[in-house]
C-alpha positions as CSV (number, residue, x, y, z in Angstrom):
1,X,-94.2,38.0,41.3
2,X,-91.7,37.7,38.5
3,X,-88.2,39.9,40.1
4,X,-89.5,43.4,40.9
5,X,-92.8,43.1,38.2
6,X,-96.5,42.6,40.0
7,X,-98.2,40.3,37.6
8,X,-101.8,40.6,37.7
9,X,-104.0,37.9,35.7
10,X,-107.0,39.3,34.6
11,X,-108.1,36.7,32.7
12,X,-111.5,34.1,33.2
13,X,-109.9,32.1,36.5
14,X,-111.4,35.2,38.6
15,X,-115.1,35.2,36.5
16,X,-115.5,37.2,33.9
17,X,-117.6,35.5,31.0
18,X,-116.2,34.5,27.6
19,X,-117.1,38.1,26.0
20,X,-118.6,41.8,26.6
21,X,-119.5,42.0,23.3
22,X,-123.4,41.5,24.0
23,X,-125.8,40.7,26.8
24,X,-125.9,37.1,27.6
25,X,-129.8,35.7,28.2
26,X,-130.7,34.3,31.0
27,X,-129.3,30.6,32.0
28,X,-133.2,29.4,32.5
29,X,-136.6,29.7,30.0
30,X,-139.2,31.8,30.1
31,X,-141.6,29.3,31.2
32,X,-139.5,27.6,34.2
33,X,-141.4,27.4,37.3
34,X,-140.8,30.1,39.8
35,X,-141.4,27.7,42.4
36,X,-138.4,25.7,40.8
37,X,-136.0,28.7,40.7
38,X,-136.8,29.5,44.4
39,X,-135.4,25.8,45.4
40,X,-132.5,26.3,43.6
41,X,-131.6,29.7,44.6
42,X,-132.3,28.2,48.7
43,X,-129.9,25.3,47.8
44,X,-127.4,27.3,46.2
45,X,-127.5,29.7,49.4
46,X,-127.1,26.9,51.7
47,X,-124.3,25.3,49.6
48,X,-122.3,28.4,49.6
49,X,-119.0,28.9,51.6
50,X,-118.4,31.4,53.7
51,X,-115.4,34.1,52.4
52,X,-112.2,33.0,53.2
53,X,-110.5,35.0,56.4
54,X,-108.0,37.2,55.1
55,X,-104.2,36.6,56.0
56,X,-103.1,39.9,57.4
57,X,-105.9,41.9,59.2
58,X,-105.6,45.1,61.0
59,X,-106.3,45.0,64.8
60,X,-105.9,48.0,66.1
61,X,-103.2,51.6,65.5
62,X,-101.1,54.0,67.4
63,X,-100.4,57.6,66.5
64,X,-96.3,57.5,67.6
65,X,-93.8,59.9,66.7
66,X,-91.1,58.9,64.7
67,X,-88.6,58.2,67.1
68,X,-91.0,56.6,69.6
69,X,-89.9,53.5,71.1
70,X,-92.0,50.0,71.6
71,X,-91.4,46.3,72.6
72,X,-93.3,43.3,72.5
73,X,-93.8,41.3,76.3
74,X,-93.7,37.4,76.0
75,X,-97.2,37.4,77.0
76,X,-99.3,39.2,74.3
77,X,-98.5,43.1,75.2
78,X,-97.9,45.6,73.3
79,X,-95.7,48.7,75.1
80,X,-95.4,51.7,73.4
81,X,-94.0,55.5,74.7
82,X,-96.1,57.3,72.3
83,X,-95.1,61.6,72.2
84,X,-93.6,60.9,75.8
85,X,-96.9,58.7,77.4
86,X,-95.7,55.0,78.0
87,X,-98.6,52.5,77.8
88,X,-99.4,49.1,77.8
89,X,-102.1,47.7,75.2
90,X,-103.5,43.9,74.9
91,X,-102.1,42.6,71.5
92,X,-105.6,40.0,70.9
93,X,-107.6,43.4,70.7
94,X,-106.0,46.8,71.6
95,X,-107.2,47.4,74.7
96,X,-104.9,49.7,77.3
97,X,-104.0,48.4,79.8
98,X,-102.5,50.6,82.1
99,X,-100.8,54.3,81.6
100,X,-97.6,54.9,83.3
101,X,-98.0,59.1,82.2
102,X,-95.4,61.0,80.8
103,X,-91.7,59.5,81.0
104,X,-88.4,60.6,79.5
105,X,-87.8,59.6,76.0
106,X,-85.8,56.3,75.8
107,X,-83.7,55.1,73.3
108,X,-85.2,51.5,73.7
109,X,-87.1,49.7,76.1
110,X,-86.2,47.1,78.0
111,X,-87.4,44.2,79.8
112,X,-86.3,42.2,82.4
113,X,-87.5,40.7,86.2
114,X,-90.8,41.9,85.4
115,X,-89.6,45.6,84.7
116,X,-89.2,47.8,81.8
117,X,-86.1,49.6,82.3
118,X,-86.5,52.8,80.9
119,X,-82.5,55.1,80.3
120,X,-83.8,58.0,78.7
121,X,-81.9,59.7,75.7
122,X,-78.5,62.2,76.6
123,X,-76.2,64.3,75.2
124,X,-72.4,63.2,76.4
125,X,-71.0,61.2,79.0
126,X,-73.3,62.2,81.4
127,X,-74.8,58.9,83.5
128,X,-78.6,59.7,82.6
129,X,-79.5,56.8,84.9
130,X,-82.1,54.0,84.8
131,X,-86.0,54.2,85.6
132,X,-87.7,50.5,86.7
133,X,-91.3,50.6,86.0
134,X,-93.7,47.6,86.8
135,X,-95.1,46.0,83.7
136,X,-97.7,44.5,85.8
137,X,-99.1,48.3,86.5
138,X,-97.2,50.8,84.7
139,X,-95.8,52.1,88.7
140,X,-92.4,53.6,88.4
141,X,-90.4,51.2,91.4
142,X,-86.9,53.2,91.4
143,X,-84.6,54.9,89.9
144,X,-80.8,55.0,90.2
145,X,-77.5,55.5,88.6
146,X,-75.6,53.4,86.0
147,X,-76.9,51.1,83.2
148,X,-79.1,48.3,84.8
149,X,-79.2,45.0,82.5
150,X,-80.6,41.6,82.5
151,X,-78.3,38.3,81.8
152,X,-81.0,36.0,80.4
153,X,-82.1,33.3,82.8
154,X,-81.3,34.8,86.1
155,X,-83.8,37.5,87.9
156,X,-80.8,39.6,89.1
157,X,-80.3,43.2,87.8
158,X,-76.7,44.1,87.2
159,X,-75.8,48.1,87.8
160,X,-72.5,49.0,85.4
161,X,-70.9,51.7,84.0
162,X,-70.5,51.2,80.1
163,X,-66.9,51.4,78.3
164,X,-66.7,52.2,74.6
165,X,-68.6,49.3,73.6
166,X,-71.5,47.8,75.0
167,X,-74.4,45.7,74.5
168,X,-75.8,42.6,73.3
169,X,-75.0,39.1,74.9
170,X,-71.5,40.4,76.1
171,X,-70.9,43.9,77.8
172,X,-67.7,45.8,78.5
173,X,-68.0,47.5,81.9
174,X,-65.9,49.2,84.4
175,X,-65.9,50.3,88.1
176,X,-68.3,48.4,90.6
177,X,-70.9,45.9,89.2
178,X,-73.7,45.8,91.5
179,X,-76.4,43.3,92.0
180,X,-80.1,44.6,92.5
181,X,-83.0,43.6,94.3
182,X,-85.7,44.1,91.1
183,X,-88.3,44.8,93.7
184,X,-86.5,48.1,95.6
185,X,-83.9,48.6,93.5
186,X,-81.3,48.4,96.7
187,X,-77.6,47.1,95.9
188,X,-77.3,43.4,96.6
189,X,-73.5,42.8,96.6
190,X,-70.9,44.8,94.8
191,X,-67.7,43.4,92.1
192,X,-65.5,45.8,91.6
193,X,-63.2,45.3,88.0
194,X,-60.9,48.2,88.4
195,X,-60.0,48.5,85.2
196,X,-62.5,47.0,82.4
197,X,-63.9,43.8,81.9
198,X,-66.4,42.0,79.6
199,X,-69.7,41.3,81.2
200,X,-71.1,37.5,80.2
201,X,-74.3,35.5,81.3
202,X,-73.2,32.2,82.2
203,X,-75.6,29.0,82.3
204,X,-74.7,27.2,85.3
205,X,-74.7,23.4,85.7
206,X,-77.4,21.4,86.3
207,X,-80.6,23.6,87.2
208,X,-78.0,26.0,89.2
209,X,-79.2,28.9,86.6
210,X,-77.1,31.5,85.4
211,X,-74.0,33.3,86.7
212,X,-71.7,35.9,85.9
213,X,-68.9,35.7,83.9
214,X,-65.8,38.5,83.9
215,X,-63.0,38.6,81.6
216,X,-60.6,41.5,82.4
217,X,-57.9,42.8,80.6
218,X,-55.3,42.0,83.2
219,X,-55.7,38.2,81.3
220,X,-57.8,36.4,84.1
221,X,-61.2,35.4,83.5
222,X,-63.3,34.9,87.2
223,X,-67.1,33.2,87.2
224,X,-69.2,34.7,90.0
225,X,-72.7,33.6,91.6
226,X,-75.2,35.9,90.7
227,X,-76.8,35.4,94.1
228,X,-74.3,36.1,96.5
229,X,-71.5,37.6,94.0
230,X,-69.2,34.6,95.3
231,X,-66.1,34.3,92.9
232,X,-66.7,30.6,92.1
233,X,-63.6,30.0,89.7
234,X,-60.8,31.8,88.0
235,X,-58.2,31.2,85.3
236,X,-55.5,33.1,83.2
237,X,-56.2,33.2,80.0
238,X,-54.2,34.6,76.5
239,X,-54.1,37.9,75.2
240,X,-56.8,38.5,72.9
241,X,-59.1,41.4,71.9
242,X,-61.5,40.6,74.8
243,X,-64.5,42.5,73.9
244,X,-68.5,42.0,73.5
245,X,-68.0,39.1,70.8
246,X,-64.9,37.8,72.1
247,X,-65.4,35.1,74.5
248,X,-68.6,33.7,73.1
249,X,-70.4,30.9,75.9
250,X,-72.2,28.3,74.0
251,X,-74.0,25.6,75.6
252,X,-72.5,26.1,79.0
253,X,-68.9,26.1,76.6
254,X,-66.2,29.3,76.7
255,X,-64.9,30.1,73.2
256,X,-62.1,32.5,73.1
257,X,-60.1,33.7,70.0
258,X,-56.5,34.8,70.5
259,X,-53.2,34.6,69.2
260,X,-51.1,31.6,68.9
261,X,-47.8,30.4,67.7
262,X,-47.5,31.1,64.9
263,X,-51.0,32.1,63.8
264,X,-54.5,32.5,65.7
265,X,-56.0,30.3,67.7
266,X,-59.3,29.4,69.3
267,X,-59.5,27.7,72.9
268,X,-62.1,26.7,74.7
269,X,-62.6,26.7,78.9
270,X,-64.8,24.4,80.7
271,X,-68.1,26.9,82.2
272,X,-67.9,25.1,85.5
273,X,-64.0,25.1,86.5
274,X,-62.6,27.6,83.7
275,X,-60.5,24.4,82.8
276,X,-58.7,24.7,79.3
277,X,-60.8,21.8,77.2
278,X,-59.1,22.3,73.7
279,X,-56.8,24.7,71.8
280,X,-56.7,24.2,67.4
281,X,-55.8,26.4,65.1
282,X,-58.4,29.3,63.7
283,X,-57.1,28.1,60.1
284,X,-58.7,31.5,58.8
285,X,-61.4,31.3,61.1
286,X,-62.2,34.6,63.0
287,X,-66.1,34.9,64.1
288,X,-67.5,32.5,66.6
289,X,-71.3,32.4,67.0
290,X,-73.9,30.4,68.7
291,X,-76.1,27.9,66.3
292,X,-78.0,25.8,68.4
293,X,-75.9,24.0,70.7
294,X,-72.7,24.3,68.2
295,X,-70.5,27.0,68.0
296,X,-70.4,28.3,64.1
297,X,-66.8,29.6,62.9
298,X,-66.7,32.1,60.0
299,X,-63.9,33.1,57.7
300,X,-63.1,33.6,54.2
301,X,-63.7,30.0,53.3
302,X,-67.4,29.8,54.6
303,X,-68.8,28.7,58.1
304,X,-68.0,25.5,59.7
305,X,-69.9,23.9,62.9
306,X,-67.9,22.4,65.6
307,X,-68.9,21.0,68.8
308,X,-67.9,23.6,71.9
309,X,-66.7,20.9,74.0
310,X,-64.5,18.9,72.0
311,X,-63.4,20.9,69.1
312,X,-65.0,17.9,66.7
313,X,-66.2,19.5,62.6
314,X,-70.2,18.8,62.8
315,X,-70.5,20.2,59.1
316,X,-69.0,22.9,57.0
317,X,-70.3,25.6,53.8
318,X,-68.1,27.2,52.1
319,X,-71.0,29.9,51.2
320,X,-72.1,30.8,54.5
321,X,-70.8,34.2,56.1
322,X,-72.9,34.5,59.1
323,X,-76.1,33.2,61.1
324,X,-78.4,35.1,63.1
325,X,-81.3,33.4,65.8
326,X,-85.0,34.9,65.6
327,X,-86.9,33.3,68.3
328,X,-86.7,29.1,67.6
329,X,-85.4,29.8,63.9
330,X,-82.0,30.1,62.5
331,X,-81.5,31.9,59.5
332,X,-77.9,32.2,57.4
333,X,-76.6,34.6,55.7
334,X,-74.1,35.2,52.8
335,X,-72.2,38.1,54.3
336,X,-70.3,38.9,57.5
337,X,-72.3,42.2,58.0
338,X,-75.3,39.1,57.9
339,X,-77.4,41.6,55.6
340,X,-77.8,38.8,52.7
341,X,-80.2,36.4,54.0
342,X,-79.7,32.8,52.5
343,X,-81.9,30.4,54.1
344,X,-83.7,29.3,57.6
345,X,-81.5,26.1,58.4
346,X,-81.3,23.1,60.6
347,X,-78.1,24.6,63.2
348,X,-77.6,21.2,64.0
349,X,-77.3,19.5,60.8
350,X,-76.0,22.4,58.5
351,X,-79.2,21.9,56.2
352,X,-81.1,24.4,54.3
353,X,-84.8,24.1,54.8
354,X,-86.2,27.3,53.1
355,X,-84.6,29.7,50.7
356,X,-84.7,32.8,51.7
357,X,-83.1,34.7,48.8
358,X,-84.5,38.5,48.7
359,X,-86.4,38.2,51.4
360,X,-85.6,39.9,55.3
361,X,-86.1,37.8,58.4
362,X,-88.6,40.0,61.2
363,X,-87.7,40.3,64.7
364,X,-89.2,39.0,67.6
365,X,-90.5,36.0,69.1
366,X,-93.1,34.8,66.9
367,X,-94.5,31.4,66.8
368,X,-92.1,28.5,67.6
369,X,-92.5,26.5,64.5
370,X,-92.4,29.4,61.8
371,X,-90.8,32.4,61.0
372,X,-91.8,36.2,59.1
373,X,-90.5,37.5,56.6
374,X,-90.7,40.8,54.7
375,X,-90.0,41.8,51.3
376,X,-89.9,44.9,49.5
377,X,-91.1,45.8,45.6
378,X,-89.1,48.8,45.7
379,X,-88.7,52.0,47.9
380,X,-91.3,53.6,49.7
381,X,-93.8,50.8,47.9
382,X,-95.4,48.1,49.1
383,X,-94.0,45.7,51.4
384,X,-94.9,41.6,51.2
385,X,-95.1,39.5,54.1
386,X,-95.0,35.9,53.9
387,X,-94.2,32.3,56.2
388,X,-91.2,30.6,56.3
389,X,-91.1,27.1,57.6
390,X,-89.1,24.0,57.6
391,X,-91.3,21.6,55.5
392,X,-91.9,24.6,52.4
393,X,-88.8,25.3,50.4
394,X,-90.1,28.8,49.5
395,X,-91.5,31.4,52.1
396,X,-95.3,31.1,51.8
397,X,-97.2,34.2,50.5
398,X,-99.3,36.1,53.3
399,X,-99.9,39.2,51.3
400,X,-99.1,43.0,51.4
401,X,-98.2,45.8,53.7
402,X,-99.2,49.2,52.8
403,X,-96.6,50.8,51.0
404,X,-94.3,52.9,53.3
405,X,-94.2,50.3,56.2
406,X,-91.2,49.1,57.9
407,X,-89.6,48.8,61.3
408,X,-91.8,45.4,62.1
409,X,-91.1,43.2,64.8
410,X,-92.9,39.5,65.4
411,X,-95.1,38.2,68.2
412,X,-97.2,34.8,67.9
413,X,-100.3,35.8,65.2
414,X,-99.2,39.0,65.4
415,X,-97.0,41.8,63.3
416,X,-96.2,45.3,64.3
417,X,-94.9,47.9,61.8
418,X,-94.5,51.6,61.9
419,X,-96.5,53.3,58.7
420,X,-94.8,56.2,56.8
421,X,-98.2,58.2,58.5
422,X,-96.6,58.2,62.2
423,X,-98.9,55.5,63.2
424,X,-98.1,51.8,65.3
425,X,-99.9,49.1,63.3
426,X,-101.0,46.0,64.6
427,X,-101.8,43.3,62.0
428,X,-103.4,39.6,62.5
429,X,-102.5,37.0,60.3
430,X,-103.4,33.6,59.6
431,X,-101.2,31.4,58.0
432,X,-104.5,29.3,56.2
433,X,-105.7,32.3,54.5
């Protein structure tokens, strides 16, 4: 592929003879022995090689409406809520699982402590609630009021009401934060942040697991035990815009932004006793995202690593602008809005291991080692999938999507995409071809 041109060689490397001009005789005399010919044609047979498997297969397809939601489980499901029917389907071969019947339309679903938590679509400020069903049987457990979301690496629920802005790794909440019991849906314990606070998963030392950690706009910042809603620790902290990407925890490490004297600042807090570790200056610096175990700083002169717990420069790039994390594999980016993809990298050494110019990282899990990605010939036409992996400086050519297809999402040897015909595809692929 030369830019956006397909070039197709129809030259003699796929067969064709020397010339059409005139029938060609036959490769053997009149006279050769039959019995001869019959040999070779039996050793040729046995000689030959079977056809190669090709690299992106169809498995199986849904008919979903266009606004249907689906997710991928960790082990090798497929959940879809196809016209209002949520189901489970075996990923290996498209076999249902279970039906749950029909359900409220969800914006998303999600997963967590072996439920999908299903908050249908609504119009205003009205709470629509939160539906747990088993993903083990499709069984609604409960339902209840409030947003109910996961902190990665604990099994407690957390009920909250949400503020203007809420989602991803950090979550501003307000009014009572209540722990649930996944399997009844029954309150737990109760935190009450009377005005509003951002929500944050904290891992906890040792093999303690997670806990909960609260910054509220009254300048404090309290870490709570996700088991018994103990307040562990608490510290003032500066003003700052405390919101869902300001703290950022990485590796166990609180990074906060904020003003200083005379310019901004960023400080970090130990995650065990909310001790103040560091303060520097952001020297331009305003974005603070997990890579790996470092914290990656972006501003107008690039992206530079530093080590959360002492502050220490791991490695800079000046052409960097942001970093996003798809399963194992980190990808960065030369924008802040992170919709230029430059190349999957090393986080830990700063080193670019694939170029990944022109093409768009897929979400999802994947396999460990490698990661999808998608590229597009122009709109509404074909879309080509290939491998990216550290050890290949270019992504390595699967083949194409039917044209129309988007909305993909990764699971190991597997690729989901919507088609432009209201169907959920389910493609194989095999990276030997």
């Amino acid at each position: 592929m030369q830019g956006n041109t397909v070039v197709i060689d129809l030259g003699l490397e796929r067969g064709e003879p020397d010339s059409y001009d005139s029938p060609q005789r036959s490769a053997f005399p009149i006279w050769f022995p039959a019995a001869v010919l019959a040999a070779l044609v039996l050793l040729t047979a046995g000689a030959s090689i079977a056809p190669a498997k090709a690299p992106l297969t169809e498995v199986f397809s849904l008919q979903v409406g266009p606004a249907d939601a689906y997710a991928l489980t960790d082990d090798g499901r497929l959940l879809a809520q196809t016209f209002g029917m949520l189901s489970a389907y075996n990923l290996s071969d498209g076999k249902t699982q279970w039906e749950a019947g029909q359900t409220a339309p969800a914006f998303r679903l999600r997963l967590g402590s072996g439920l999908i938590l299903m908050r249908p679509w609504t119009i205003g400020s009205r709470d629509p609630g939160t539906t747990a069903i088993s993903l083990a049987d499709g069984r609604e457990q409960w339902s209840r009021s409030g947003n109910v979301v996961t902190l990665a690496g604990s099994p407690t629920l957390l009920a909250a009401s949400p503020t203007r802005s809420m989602g991803g790794a950090a979550r501003r909440v307000q009014g009572p934060v209540d722990a649930i019991d996944p399997a009844t849906g029954v309150t737990r314990w109760t935190v009450d942040v009377p005005s509003s606070a951002v929500l944050i998963g904290l891992p906890g030392p040792g093999d303690s697991g997670t806990r909960m950690l609260l910054v509220h706009d009254d300048r404090t910042m309290a870490v709570h035990d996700l088991i018994t809603g103990e307040r562990l620790a608490r510290a003032s902290v500066p003003p700052a815009d405390y919101d869902p990407t300001n703290p950022v925890v990485v590796d166990g490490t609180i990074l906060l932004r904020h003003p200083g004297r005379p310019n901004m600042e960023f400080s970090a807090y130990d995650g065990v006793t909310l001790r103040n570790l560091w303060s520097q200056p952001a020297d331009g610096y305003y974005d603070i995202e997990a890579c790996g175990v470092l914290a990656c700083l972006t501003g107008p002169d690039g992206m530079r690593a530093i080590d959360p717990a002492t502050g220490d420069v791991r490695w800079t790039n000046p052409g960097w602008r942001g970093i996003q994390q798809f399963g194992n594999s980190f990808v960065a980016y030369g924008s802040a809005e992170n919709t230029q993809p430059l190349g999957l990298i090393d986080p830990d050494t700063g080193q670019l291991q694939v170029d990944l110019t022109g093409w768009r990282p897929i979400y999802g899990a994947g396999d460990e080692d490698h990661l999808l990605v998608t590229r597009s010939e122009e709109a509404g036409g074909r879309t080509m999938v290939a491998v990216a992996q550290p050890g290949l400086t270019q992504p390595q050519l699967l083949g194409p999507l039917p044209a129309g297809t988007g909305d993909c999402q990764a699971a190991p040897e597997r690729l989901v995409c919507r088609s432009m015909y209201g169907q959920l595809v389910v493609w194989a692929y095999d990276r030997k071809g």
